[in-house]
C-alpha positions in Angstrom: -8.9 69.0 13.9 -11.4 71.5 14.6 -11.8 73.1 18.3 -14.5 71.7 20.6 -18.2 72.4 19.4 -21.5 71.6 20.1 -23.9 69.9 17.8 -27.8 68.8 17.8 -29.4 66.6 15.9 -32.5 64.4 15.4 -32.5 61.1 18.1 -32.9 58.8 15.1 -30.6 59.9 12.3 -27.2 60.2 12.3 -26.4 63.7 11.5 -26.1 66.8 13.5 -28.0 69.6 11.3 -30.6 71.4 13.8 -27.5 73.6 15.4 -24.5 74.0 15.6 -22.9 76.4 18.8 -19.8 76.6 20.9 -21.4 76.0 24.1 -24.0 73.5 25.6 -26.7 76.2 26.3 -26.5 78.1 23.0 -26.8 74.7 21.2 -30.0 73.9 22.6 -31.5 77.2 22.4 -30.9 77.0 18.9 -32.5 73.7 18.6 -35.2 74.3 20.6 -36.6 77.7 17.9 -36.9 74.3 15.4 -39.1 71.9 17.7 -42.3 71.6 19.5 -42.7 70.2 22.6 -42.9 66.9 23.5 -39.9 66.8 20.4 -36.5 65.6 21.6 -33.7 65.8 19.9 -29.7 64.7 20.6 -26.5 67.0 21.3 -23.1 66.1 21.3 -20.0 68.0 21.7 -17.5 66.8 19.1 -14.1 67.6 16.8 -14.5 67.2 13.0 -12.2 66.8 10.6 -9.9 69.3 8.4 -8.3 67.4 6.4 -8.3 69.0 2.8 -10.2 65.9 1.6 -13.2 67.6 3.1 -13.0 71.1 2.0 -16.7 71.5 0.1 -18.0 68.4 1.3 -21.4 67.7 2.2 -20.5 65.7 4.9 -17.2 66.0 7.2 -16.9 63.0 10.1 -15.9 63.7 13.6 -12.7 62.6 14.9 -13.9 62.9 18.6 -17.2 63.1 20.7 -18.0 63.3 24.0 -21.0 64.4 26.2 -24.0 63.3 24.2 -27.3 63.2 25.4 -30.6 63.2 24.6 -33.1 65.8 25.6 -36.8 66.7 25.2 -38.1 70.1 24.8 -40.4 71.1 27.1 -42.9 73.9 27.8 -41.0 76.7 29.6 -41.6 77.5 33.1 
């Protein structure tokens, strides 16, 4: 299992592809460059798999998730 990482991701599919960080803030800085404002977007911090099954796939599941949320970019102040 992979170490603790952050992910974001579009609100309405189910796949985390906008960034990909270690922590919270870098996360959605890094989604933020990709959106406009009034866009949202979901994180979630999450373990995926390495199970040799895996290696080269497009797609790899997590095993765990926590701290999701949803947030909407805004203009900066």
């Amino acid at each position: 299992m992979t170490p603790w990482t952050w992910y974001a991701g579009y609100p309405d599919e189910d796949v985390y592809d906008l960034a990909e960080e270690d922590t919270r803030e870098k996360v959605i800085e890094a989604a933020m460059r990709h959106l406009s404002v009034g866009d949202q977007f979901r994180i979630i911090e999450a373990r995926s798999s390495t199970a040799k099954e895996y290696e080269g796939a497009d797609f790899i599941p997590f095993l765990r998730t926590r701290n999701a949320e949803i947030i909407e970019v805004v203009e900066p102040s």
